[in-house]
C-alpha positions in Angstrom: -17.7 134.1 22.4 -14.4 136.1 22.8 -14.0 136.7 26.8 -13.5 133.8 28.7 -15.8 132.6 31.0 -14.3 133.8 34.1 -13.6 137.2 33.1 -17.7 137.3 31.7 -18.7 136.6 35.0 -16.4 139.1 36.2 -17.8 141.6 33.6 -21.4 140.8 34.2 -21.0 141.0 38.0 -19.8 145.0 37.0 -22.7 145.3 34.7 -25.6 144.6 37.2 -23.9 147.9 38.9 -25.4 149.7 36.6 -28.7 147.8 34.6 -31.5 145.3 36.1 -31.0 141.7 35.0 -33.0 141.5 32.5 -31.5 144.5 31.0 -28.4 142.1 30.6 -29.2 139.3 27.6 -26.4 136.4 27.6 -28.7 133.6 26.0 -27.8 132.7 22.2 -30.5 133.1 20.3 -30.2 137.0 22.0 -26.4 137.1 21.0 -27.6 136.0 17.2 -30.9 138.0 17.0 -27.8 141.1 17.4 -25.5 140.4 15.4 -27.5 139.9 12.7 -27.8 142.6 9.5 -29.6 142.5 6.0 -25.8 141.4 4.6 -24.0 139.9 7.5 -20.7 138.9 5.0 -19.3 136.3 4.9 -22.4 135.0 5.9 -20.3 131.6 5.6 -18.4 132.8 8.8 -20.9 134.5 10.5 -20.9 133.0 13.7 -17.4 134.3 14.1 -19.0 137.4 14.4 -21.1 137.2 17.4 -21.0 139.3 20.8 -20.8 137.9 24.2 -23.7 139.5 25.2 -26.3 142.5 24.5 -27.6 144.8 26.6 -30.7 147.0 27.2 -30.2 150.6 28.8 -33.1 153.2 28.7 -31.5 156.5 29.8 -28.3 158.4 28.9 -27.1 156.9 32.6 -27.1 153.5 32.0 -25.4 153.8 29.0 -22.4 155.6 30.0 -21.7 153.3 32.7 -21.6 150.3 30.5 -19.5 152.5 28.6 -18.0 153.1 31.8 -17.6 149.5 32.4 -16.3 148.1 29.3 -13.4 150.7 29.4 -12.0 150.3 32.4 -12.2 145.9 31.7 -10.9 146.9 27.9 -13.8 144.5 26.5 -15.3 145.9 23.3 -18.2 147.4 22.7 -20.6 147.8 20.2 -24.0 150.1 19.7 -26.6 149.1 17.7 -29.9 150.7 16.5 -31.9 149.5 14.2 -29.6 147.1 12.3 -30.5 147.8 8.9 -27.0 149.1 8.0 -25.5 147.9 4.9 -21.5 147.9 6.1 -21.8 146.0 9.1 -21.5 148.5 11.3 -23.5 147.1 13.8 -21.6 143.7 13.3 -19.0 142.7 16.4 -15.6 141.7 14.7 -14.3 141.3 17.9 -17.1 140.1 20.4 -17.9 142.1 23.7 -20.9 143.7 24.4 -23.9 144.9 21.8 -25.7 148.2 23.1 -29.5 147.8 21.8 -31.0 151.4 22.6 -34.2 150.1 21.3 -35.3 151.3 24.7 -34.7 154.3 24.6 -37.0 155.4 22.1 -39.2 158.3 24.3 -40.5 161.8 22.8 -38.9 164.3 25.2 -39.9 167.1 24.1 -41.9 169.0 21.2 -41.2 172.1 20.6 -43.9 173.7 18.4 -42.9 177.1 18.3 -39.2 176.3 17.7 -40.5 173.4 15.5 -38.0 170.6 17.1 -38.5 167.9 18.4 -36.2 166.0 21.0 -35.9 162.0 21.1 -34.3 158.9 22.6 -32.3 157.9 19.3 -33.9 154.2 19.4 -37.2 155.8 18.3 -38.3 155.4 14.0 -38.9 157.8 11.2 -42.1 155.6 11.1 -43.0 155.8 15.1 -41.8 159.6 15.4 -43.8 160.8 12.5 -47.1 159.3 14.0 -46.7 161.3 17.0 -45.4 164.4 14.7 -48.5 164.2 12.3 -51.5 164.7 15.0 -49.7 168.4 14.9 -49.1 168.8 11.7 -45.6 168.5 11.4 -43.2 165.6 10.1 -39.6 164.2 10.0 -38.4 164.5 6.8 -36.0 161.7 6.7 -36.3 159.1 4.4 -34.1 156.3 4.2 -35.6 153.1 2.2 -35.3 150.9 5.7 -37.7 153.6 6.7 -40.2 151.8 9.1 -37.4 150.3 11.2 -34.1 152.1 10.9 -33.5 154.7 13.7 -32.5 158.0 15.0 -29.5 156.5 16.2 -27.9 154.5 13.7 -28.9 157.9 11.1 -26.4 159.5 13.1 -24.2 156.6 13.3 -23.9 156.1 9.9 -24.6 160.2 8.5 -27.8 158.7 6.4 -29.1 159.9 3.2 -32.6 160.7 2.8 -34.5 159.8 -0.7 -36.6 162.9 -0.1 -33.2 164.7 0.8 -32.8 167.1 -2.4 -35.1 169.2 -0.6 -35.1 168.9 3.3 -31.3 167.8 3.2 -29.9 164.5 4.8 -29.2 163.1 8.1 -26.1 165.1 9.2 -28.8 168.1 8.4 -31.9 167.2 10.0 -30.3 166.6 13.7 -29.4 169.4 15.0 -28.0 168.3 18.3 -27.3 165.3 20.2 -26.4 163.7 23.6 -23.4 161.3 23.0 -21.3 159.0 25.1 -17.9 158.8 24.2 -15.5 156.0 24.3 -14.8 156.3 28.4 -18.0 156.9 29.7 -17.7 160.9 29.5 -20.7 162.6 28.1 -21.2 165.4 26.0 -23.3 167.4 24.1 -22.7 168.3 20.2 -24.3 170.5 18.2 -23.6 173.7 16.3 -22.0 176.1 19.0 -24.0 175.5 22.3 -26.0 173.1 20.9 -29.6 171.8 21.5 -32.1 173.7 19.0 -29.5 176.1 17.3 -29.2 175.4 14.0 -25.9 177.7 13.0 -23.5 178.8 15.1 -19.7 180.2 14.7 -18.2 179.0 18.0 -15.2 176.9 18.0 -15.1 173.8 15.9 -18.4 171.9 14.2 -17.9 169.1 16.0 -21.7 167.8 15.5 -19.9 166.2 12.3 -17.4 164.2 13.8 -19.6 162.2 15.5 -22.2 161.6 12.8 -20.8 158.8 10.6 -18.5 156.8 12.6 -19.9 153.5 12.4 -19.9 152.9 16.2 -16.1 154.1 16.7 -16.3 157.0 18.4 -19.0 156.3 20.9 -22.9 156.3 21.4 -25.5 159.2 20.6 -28.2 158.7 23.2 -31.0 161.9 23.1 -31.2 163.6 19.5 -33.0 167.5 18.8 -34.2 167.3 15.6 -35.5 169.6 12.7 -39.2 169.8 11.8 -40.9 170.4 8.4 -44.8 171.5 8.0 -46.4 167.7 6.9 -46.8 168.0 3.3 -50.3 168.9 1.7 -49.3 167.3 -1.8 -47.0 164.4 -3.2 -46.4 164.1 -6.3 -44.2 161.6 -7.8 -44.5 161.0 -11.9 -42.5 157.4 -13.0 -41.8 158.1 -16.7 -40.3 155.3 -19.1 -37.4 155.5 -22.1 -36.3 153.2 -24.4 -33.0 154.3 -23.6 -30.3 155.3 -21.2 -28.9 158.2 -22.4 -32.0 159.8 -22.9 -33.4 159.0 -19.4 -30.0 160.4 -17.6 -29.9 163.8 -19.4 -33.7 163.7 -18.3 -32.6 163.4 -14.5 -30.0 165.8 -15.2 -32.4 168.8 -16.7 -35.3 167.6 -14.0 -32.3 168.0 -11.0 -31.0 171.6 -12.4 -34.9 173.2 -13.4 -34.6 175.0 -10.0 -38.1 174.0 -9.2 -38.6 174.5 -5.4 -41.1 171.9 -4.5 -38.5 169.2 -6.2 -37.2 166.7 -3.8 -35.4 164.6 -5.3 -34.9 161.8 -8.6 -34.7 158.3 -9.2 -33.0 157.3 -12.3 -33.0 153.2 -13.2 -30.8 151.4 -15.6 -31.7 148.9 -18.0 -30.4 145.9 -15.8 -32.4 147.5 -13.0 -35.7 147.5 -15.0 -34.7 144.1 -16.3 -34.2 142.8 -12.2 -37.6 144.4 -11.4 -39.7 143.0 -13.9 -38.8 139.4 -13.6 -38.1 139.2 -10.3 -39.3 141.8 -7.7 -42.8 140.8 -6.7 -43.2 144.5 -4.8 -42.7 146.0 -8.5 -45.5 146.7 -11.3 -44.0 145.0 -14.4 -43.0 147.2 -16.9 -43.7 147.0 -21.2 -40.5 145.0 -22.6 -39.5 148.5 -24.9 -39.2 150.1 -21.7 -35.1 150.2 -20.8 -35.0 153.1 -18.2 -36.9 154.9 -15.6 -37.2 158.0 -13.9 -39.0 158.9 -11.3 -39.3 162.9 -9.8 -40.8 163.7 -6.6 -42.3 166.7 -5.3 -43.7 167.6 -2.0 -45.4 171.1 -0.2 -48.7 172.6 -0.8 -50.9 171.7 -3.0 -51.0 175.2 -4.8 -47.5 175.0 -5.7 -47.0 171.3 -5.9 -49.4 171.3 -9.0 -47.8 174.0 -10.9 -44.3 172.6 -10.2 -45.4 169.1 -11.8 -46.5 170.8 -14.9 -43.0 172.4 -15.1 -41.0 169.1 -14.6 -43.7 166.8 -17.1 -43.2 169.1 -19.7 -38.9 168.7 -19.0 -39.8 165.3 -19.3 -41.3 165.1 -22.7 -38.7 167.6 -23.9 -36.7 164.1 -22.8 -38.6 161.8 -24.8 -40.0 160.4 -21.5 -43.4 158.2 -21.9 -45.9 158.6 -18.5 -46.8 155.7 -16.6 -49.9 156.9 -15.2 -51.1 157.7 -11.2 -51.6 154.3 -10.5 -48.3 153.0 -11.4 -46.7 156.2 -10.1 -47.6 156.4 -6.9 -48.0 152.5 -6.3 -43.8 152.7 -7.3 -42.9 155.2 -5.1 -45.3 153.9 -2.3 -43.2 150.9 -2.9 -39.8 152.3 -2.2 -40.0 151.5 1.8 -41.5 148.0 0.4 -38.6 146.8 -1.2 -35.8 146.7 1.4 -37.5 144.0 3.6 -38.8 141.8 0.3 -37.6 138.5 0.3 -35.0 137.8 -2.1 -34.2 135.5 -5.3 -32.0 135.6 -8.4 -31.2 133.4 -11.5 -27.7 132.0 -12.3 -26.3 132.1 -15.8 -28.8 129.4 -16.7 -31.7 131.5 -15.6 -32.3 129.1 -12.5 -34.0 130.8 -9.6 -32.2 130.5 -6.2 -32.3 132.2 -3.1 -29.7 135.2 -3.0 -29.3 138.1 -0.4 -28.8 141.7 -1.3 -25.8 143.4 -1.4 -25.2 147.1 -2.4 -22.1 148.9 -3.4 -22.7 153.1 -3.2 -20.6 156.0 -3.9 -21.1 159.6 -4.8 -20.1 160.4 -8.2 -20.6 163.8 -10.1 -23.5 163.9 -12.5 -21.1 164.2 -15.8 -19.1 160.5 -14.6 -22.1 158.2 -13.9 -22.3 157.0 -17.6 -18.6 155.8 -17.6 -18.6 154.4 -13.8 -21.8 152.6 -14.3 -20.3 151.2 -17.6 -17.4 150.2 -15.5 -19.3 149.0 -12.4 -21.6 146.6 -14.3 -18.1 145.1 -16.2 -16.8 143.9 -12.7 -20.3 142.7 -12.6 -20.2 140.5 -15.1 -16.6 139.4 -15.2 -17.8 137.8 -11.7 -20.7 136.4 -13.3 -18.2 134.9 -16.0 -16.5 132.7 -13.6 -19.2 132.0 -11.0 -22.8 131.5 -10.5 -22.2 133.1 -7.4 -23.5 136.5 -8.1 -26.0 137.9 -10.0 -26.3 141.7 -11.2 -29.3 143.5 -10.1 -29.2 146.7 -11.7 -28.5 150.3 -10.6 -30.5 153.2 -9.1 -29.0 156.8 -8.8 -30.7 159.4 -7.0 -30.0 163.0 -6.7 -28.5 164.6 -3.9 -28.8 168.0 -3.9 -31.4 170.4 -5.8 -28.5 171.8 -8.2 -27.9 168.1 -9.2 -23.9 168.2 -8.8 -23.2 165.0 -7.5 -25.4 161.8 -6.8 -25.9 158.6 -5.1 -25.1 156.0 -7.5 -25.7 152.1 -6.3 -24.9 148.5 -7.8 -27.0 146.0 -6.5 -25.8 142.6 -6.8 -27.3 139.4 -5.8 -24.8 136.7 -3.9 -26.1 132.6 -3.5 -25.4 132.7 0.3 -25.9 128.6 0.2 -22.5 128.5 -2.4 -20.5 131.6 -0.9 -17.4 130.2 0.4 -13.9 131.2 1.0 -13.1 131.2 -2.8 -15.9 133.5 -3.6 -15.7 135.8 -1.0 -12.1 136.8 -1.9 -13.8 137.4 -5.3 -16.5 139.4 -4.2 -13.9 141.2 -2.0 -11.8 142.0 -4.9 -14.5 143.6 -6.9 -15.3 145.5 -4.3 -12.4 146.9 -4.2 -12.4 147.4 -8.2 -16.0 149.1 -7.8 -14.2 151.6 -5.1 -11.3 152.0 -7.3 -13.6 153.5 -10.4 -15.4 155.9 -7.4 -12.1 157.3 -6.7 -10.6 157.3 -10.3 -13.7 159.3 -11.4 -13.2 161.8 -8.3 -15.7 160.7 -6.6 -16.2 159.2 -3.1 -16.3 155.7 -2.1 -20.1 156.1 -0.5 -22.5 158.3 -0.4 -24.2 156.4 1.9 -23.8 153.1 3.4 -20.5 153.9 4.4 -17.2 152.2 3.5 -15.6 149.9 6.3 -16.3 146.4 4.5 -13.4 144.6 3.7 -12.4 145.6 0.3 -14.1 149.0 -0.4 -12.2 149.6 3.5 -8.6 149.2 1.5 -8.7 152.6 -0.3 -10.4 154.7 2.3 -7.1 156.2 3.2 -6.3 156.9 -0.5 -9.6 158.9 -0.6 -9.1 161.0 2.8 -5.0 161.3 2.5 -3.8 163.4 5.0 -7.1 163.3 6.7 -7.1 159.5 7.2 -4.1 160.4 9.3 -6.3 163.3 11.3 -9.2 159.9 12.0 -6.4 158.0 13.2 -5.0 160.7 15.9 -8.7 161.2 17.2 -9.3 157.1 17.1 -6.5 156.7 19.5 -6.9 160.2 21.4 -10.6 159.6 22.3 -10.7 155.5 22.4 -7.2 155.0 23.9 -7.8 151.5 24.3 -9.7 150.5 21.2 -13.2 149.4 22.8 -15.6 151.4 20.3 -16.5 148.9 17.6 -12.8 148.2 17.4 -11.8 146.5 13.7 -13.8 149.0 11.6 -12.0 151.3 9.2 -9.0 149.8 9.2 -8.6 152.3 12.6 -6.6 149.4 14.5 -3.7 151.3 12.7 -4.0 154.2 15.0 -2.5 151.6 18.3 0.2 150.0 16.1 3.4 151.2 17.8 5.6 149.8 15.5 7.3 148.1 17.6 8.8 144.4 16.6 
């Protein structure tokens, strides 16, 4: 707890202004059950990390005069969706209040001829699509905390779909959105006007500025989104190699066949295969001779899904690529929801099994760099592993992004005993964090693709990526949050109130 007592009385007092009691949650396993994320690091100083309390608005209304609220008593603030973000985002550095929109997760409005739908952002891909499929229609996007991520921390955090080579991401799929900024004030973003168009030329994009800002710049509250005709066909062929290099120039040629239907590839290295077989129980285990897999997926009608496939498995061959069959196919990419919620383990250097939590490091890289920065990525790997027992490398996916195949997600997954982190270890993992970032950048890509980047280490170089633009987020930090409420500590954007005065 960060606010002293008397001043949370005073701040509660100002909050039953605005929300019922039981809207207002100040118990602590409340405060804990909200601060908590699939990697809360340092888990060993977790409970520094925990807000005064949480609250429960269910309209636009309510949350703007919390909002409201919190600016004019400077207490920070903090909105949180789902919780299934992998940079903390959703993770008080500095206490305050935690805004659960879980509430707020109504169907407005479905627009059938328009094809939109409009939302309460703490609705799910998983609930929204039930209500989208009785018409036909679906959501199309995909992130692997599928079932319980939501509308609101996509546009929080600018999500990447796995399904997103073909209906595009996040940042594409909402085309307009209510949103609270750091004072209360609310506004509307979209493309020109707004609501359900999806291109305008009037004044400045702003829909973009306030998709990705981990909880800085305020919180979106009502969402229009895009709609897709539900697929008639899936098809998603896992083919094995007995080799890297011949599985990535397979990704590569599947990526740039210009195949309509195609949306999107999976490509897994050996340590990945290695990880799955002996230790994910959601996973069908694989031959020993098999080093790498790729997996293609392809959605639409059934008349031109079929087709496609033929196009793509003959690619594959071309690739030296061996077919797993239907069953292990479709059970694998079935799976891919499975896995983010499946309990953990790893092995030390000895090949004990201990309980270890997942952590991810992302970044976009162009196709022609991943074999040098996943050569690089998996040395800090094991240079950890050489001094610690710590860590434990799981392996890396890369997915496509687009359907020309110019750049990709590209992901080291590492395993981390939470029992023997400490302060020693952390500064290590930080460090090769920071090393892992470093390659993104030396390799011109970006630091994520995904997850975002405002973890310590990875954090350090995000002005060295942006440059004169880091400058541009500072300017807007301070000019719309001139007192630092929204989420303050995260991207290193306490730097836009330092005066530099002694």
């Amino acid at each position: 707890m960060t606010i002293a007592v008397e001043r949370l009385d005073e701040l509660v007092t100002a909050l039953r202004t605005v929300l019922r009691d039981e809207q207002i949650l100040t118990s602590k396993p409340d405060r804990y059950n909200r601060a908590r994320v699939p990697a809360p690091f340092p888990v060993h100083r977790w409970s520094e990390r925990l807000p005064d309390l949480a609250v429960l608005p269910t309209s636009t209304d309510e949350v703007a005069g919390v909002v409201r609220i919190a600016h004019d008593l400077r207490v920070p603030i903090v909105p949180r969706d789902g919780g299934t973000g992998l940079t903390d985002g959703a993770v008080p550095l500095r206490g305050g209040i935690v805004v659960d929109v879980k509430r707020m997760n109504q169907v407005k409005e479905l627009d059938l001829e328009n094809r939109t739908v409009t939302v309460g952002t703490g609705i799910s891909m998983l609930k929204l699509n039930e209500v989208l499929g009785k018409h036909g229609l679906f959501y199309p996007d995909d992130p692997a905390s599928y079932p319980c991520s939501l509308v609101g921390g996509r546009i929080g955090t600018s999500g990447w779909s796995l399904i997103g080579s073909r209906y595009g991401h996040t940042r594409d799929l909402v085309l307009s959105f209510d949103h609270v900024l750091p004072t209360g004030e609310v506004m509307h973003v979209g493309d020109g006007i707004g609501h359900k168009i999806s291109k305008s030329s009037s004044g400045y994009q702003l829909k973009h500025l306030f998709m990705g800002h981990q909880g800085t710049l305020g919180i979106a509250t009502e969402a229009t989104l895009k709609l897709f005709p539900k697929p008639e066909a899936e098809l998603s062929p896992f083919w094995a190699f007995d080799n890297y290099d011949d599985a990535y120039r397979c990704v590569g040629a599947l990526a740039r066949a210009g195949v309509a239907t195609f949306a999107g590839a999976v490509l897994f290295d050996e340590w990945k295969v290695a990880y799955l077989r002996r230790d994910d129980e959601a996973y069908i285990p694989q031959p020993g001779d098999v080093r790498a897999l790729v997996c293609a997926v392809m959605y639409g009608y059934e008349d031109e899904v079929r087709p496609a496939g033929k196009r793509l498995f003959r690619i594959a061959r071309e690739h030296g690529a061996r077919y797993l069959g239907d069953e292990i196919s479709e059970g694998d990419w079935a799976a891919r929801h499975d896995r983010y919620a499946t309990p953990l383990h790893g092995r030390t250097k000895s090949g004990q099994v201990v309980p270890m939590s997942w952590h991810c490091e992302d970044a976009a890289i162009n196709y022609t760099d991943l074999p040098s920065v996943s050569k690089a990525w998996h040395e800090i790997v094991a240079d950890l592993r050489r001094r610690t027992d710590v860590f434990d490398d799981w392996g890396m996916f890369t997915y496509t992004s687009g359907n020309t195949g110019v750049d990709y997600l590209t992901e080291i997954d590492v395993g981390i005993w939470e029992q023997q982190l400490d302060d020693r270890a952390w500064e290590m993992w930080v460090r090769a964090k920071r090393d892992i970032a470093a390659v993104a950048l030396a390799h011109q890509g970006s630091i994520s693709a995904c997850h975002g980047s405002c973890r310590e280490g990875e954090v350090d170089l995000v002005p060295d990526e942006l440059g004169r633009g880091y400058d541009v987020m500072l300017d807007l930090k301070r000019t719309l949050d001139p007192h630092n409420i929204m989420n303050p500590g995260k991207y290193l954007l306490d730097r836009a109130y330092d005066t530099g005065a002694p």
